[in-house]
N, C-alpha and C positions, 0 to 999 in steps of 0.2 A: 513080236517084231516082224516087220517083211522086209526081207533083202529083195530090190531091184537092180537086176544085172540086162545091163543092154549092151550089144556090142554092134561095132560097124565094121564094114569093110567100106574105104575111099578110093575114088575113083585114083588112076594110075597120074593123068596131069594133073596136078598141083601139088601131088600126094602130101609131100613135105609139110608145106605151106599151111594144106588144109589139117593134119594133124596137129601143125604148132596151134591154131587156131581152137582146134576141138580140145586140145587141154587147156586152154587158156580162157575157153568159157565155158567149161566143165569144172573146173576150179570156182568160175563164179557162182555157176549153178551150187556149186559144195555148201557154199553160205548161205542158201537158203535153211529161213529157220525149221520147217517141218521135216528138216533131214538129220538124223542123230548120226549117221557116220560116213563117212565117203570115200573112194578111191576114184580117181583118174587115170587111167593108164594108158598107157602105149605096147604094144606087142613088142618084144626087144629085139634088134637089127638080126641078132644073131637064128634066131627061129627061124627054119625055111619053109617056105609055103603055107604058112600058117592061115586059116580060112578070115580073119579078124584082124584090123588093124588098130581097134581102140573103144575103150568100155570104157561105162561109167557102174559102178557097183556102189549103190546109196541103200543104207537102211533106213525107214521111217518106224517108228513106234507104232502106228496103224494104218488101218487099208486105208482109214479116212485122212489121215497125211499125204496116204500115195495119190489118192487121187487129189488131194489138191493142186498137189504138186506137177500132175500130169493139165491143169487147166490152168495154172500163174503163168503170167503172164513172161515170166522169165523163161519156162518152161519151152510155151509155145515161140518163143522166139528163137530160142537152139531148136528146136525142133525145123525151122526153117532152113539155118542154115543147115543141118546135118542131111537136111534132104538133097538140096542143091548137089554136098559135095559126095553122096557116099551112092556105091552102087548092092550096098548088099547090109540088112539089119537082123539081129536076133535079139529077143529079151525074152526074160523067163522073173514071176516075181514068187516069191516064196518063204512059207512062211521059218524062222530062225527058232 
């Protein structure tokens, strides 16, 4: 199994907005079939200074999952938006 864990930091204007946003097609992203588990999250209010405002953590069953998943077209479509709004990214994939 490979866990992929991506996280963002968003820019300061819209912060909100663009968070509600990035869980709500993070969620869609979840239903993709090549993912066997998912979390969505949001850093909690209460953290201060935390470097991360919001990860996506997806298991696939193989590398050949993960990469498909990184070329669907659902994919590359968050991938746009999350560029637009975020000013900072990390991921790490690895294997469980």
């Amino acid at each position: 199994m490979i866990r992929h864990i991506c996280m963002f930091s968003l820019r300061e204007e819209g912060k909100e907005e663009h968070a509600a946003e990035f869980l709500r097609r993070g969620e869609e992203l979840a239903k993709l079939s090549f993912i066997r588990a998912a979390q969505v999250v949001r850093c909690a209010p209460s953290v201060p200074n935390a470097n991360y405002d919001v990860a996506l953590l997806f298991d696939f069953e193989t590398l050949d999952d993960l990469n498909a998943y990184q070329v669907s077209p659902e994919h590359v479509a968050f991938g746009q938006f999350i560029s637009a709004v975020r000013t900072g990214r990390a991921c790490i994939d690895y294997e469980v």
